[in-house]
C-alpha positions as CSV (number, residue, x, y, z in Angstrom):
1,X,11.0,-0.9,-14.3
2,X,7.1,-0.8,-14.3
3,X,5.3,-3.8,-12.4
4,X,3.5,-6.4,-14.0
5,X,0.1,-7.5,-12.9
6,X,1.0,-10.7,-11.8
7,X,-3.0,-11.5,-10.6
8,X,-3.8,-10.7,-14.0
9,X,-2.8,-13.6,-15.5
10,X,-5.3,-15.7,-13.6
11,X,-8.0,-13.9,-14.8
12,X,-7.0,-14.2,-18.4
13,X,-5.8,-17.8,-18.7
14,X,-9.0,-19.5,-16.5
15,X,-11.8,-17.1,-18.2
16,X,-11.4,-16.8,-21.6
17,X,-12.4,-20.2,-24.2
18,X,-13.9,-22.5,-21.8
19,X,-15.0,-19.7,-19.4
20,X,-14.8,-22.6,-16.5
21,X,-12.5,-20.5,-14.4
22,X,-12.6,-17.7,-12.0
23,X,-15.5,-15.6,-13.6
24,X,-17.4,-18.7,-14.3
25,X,-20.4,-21.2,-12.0
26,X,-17.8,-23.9,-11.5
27,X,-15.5,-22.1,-9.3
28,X,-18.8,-20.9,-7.2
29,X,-19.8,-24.7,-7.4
30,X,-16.1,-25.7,-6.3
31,X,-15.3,-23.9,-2.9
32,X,-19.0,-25.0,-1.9
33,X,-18.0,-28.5,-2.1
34,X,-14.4,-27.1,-0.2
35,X,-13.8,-25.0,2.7
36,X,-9.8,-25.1,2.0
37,X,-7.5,-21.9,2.3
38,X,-5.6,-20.9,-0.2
39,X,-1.9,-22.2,-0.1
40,X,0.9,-19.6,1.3
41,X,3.6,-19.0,-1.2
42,X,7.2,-18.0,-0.1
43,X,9.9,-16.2,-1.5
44,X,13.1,-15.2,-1.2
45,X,14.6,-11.5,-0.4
46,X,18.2,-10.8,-1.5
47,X,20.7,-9.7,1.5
48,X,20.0,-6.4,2.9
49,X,16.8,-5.7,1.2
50,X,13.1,-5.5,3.2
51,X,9.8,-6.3,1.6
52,X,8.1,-2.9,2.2
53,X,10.1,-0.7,-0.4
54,X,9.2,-4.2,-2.8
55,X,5.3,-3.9,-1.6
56,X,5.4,0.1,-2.6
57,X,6.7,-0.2,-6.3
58,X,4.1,-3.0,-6.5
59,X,1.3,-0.8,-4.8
60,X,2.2,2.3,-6.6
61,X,4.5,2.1,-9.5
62,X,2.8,2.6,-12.4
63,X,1.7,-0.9,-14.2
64,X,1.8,-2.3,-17.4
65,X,-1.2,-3.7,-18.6
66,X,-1.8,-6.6,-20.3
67,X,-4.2,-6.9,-23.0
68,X,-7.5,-6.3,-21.8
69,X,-6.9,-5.0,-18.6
70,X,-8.2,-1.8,-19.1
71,X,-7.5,-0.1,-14.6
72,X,-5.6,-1.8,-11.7
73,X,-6.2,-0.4,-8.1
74,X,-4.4,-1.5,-5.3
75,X,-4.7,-0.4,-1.8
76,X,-2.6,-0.8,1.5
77,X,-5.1,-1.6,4.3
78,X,-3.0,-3.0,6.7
79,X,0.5,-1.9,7.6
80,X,2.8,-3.5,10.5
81,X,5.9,-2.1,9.9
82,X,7.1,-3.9,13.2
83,X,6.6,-7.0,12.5
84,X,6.8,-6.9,8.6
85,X,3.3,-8.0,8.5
86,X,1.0,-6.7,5.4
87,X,-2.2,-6.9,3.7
88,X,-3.1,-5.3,0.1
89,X,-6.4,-5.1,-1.9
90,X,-6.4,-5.1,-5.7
91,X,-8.9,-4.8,-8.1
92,X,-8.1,-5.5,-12.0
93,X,-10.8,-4.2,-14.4
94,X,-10.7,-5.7,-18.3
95,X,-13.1,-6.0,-20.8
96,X,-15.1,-9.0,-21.6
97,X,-18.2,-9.8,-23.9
98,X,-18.9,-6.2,-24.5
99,X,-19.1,-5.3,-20.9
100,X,-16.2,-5.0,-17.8
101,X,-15.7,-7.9,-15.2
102,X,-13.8,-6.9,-12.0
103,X,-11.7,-9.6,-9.9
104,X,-11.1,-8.1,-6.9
105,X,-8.0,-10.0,-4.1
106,X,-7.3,-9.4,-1.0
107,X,-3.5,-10.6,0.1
108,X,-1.5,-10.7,3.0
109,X,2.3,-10.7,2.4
110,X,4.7,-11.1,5.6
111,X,8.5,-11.3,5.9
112,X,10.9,-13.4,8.1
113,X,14.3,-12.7,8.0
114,X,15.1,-13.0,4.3
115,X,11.9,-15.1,3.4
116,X,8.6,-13.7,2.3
117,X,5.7,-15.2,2.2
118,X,2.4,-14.3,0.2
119,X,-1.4,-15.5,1.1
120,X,-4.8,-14.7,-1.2
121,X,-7.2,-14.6,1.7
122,X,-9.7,-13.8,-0.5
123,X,-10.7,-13.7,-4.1
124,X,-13.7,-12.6,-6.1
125,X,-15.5,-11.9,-9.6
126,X,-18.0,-9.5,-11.3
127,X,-19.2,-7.9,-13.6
128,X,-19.7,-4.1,-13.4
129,X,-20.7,-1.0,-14.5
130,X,-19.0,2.4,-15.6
131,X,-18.6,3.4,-12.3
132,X,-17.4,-0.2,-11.1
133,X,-20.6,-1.5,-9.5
134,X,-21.4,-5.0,-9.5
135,X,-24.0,-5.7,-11.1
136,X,-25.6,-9.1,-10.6
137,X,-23.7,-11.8,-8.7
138,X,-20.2,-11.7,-7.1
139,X,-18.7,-14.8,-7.3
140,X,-15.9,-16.7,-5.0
141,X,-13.1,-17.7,-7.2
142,X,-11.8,-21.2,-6.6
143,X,-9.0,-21.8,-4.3
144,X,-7.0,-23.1,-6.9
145,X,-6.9,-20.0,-8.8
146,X,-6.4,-18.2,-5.3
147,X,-3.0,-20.1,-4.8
148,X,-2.1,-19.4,-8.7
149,X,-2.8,-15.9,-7.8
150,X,-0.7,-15.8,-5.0
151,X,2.3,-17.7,-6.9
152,X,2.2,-14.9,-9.4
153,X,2.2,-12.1,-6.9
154,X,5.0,-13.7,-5.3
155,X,7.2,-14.7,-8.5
156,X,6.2,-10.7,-9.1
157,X,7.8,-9.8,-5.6
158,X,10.8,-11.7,-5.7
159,X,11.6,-10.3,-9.1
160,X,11.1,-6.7,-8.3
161,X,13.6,-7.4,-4.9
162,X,16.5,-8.9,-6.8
163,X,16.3,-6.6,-10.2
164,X,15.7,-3.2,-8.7
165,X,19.5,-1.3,-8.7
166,X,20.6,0.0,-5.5
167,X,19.6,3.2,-6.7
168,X,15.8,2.1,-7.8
169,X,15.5,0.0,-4.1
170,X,16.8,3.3,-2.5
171,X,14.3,5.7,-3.9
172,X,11.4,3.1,-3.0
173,X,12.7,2.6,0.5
174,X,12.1,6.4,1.0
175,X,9.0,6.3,-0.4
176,X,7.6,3.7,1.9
177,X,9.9,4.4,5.4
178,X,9.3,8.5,4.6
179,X,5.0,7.8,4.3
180,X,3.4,9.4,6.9
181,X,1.1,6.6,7.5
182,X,4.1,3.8,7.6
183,X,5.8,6.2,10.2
184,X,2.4,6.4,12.1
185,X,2.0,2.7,12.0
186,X,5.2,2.1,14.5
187,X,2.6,3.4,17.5
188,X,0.0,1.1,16.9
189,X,1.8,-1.8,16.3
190,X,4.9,-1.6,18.6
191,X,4.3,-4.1,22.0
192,X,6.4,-2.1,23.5
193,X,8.3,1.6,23.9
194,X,12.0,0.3,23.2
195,X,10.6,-1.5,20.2
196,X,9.2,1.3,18.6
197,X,12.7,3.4,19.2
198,X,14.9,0.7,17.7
199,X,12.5,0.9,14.7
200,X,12.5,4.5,14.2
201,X,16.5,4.1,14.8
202,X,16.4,1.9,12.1
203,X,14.8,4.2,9.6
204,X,14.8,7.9,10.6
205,X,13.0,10.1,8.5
206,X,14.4,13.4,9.4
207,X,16.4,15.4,6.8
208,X,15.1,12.6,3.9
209,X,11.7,12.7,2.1
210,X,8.7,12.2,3.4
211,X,4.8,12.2,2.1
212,X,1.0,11.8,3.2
213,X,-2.0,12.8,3.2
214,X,-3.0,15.7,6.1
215,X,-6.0,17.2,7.8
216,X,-6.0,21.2,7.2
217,X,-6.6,23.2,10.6
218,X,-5.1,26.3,9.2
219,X,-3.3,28.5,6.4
220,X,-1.0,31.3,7.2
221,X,2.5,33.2,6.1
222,X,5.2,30.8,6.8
223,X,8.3,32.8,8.9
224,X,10.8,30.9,7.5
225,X,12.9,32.2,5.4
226,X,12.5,31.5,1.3
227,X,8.6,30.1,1.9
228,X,5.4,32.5,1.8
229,X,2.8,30.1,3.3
230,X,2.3,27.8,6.7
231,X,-0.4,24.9,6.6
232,X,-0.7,23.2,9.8
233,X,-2.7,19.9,10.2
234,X,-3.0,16.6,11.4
235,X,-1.6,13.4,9.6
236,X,-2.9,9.8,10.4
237,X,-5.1,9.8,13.5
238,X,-5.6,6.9,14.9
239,X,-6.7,5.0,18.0
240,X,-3.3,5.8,19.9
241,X,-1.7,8.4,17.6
242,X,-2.0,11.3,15.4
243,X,0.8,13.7,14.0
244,X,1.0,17.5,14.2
245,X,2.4,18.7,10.6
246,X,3.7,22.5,10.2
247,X,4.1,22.3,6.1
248,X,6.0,25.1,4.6
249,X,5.8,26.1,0.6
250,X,5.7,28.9,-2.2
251,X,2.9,27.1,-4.0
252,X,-0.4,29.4,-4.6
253,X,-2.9,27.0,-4.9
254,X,-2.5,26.2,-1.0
255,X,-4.0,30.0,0.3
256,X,-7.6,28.6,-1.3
257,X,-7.4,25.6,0.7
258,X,-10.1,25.9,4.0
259,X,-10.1,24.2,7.5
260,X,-11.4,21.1,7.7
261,X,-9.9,19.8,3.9
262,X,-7.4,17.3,3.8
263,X,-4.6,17.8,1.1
264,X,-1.2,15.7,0.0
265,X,1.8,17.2,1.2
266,X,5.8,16.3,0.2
267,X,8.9,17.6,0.9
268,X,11.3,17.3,3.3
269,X,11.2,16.5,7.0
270,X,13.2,19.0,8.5
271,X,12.1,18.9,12.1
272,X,10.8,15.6,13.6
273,X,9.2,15.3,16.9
274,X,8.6,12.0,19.4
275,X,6.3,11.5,21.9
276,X,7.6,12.4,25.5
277,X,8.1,9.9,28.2
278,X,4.8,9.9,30.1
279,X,3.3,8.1,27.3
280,X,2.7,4.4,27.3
281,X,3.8,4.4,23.5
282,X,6.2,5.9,21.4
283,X,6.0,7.7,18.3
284,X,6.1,10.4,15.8
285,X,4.2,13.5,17.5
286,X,5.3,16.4,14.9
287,X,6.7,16.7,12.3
288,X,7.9,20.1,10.1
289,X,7.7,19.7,6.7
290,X,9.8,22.1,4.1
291,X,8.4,21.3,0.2
């Protein structure tokens, strides 16, 4: 099943008719009278299921849109695998008037045992050009609307977690526990080495699928048997972290890619690697990669 903007539907129930909502001066006028936050809205995770795999299909299932609603672009920026702790920013573009208005949300989304909890931090209108732009004003949509927002995205959530089949939930866990920059995360976020090793216990990558985006240092023949080419990079560097990928495949178009270019990879992990013990963290340090 295909997501359903939930954010969406504040845009189009507050903006069109009275035009008093979101996108118009009264929610500017109302959070400078009000310095509230947003409400937190929970819900609830069947047994056995994790929010992560849920957040994916949201983030990157294809959507339905409503009418309108011409793009929606959502982007992880914040991953704590460890302690279940998220934040996502979306952007939904639509027509209106004979030009394009974007509201743009930025949400955290947390788990607790089998509670979930969702929070619009913060929420915003414009209107924008063919490249997406603003052009003119941006303005603060109300907190109300913020809360509505987040009550959507929630309802959206909790749906998603109790009608995917075991088979649907299963391909989006890979999806999310096999990422590259989810298995990179554990590192950063881990307070400690024995932490990070009961999370990687938890959800081992090697043998299943696994996918990301990688820095090219080099392009050779691959020696292992049934694959012509070798491209070696580095996935995910960060402050404390970075993984060496050895990515084996038959496909052509990788001989024209140079040094220095970062490409998607996906296949199979066939060969995963963890840092040694002198280090004062533990993660993935290599991983070999067979498309």
């Amino acid at each position: 099943m295909k997501k359903i903007i939930g954010m969406v539907l504040v845009a189009l129930v507050t903006s069109f008719g009275l035009f008093a909502g979101p996108f118009g001066d009264l929610s500017k006028n109302l959070n400078a009278l009000s310095s509230a936050k947003s409400e937190t809205i929970s819900g609830t995770l069947p047994s056995g299921r994790e929010i992560l795999p849920v957040l994916w299909k949201y983030a990157y299932d294809e959507p339905v849109l409503v009418d309108k609603v011409e793009k929606v672009i959502i982007k992880i920026t914040k991953l704590n695998p460890i302690e279940n702790e998220y934040v996502f920013e979306q952007d939904v573009i639509f027509k209106s008037f004979g030009g394009h208005r974007k509201q743009s949300a930025q949400v955290s989304v947390r788990q607790d045992e089998q509670k979930f909890f969702v929070t619009t931090l913060k929420m915003t209108a414009c209107t924008v050009d063919g490249n997406l732009k603003p052009i003119g004003e941006v303005t603060e949509i109300a907190t109300k609307s913020q809360t509505q927002n987040s009550k959507n995205i929630a309802g959206d959530l909790e749906r998603f977690a109790k009608e995917l089949s075991a088979d649907d939930y299963q391909k989006w866990s890979e999806a999310a526990y096999g990422s590259l920059v989810v298995q990179s995360a554990i590192a950063e976020n881990a307070t400690n080495k024995l932490k990070a090793k009961k999370w990687f216990s938890a959800h081992p990558i090697e043998g299943k699928k696994t996918s990301g985006r990688i820095f090219v240092t080099s392009v050779d023949e691959s020696k292992r048997e049934g694959y012509a080419y070798k491209v070696t990079g580095t996935a995910n560097i960060t402050q404390k972290n970075s993984i060496s990928i050895e990515f084996h495949t038959n496909d052509d178009r990788y001989v024209d890619v140079k040094a220095t270019e970062s490409v998607n990879i996906s296949g199979t992990a066939v060969q995963v690697q963890y840092t040694p013990d002198y280090e004062s963290f533990y993660g993935v340090s290599r991983v070999v990669v067979e498309e």
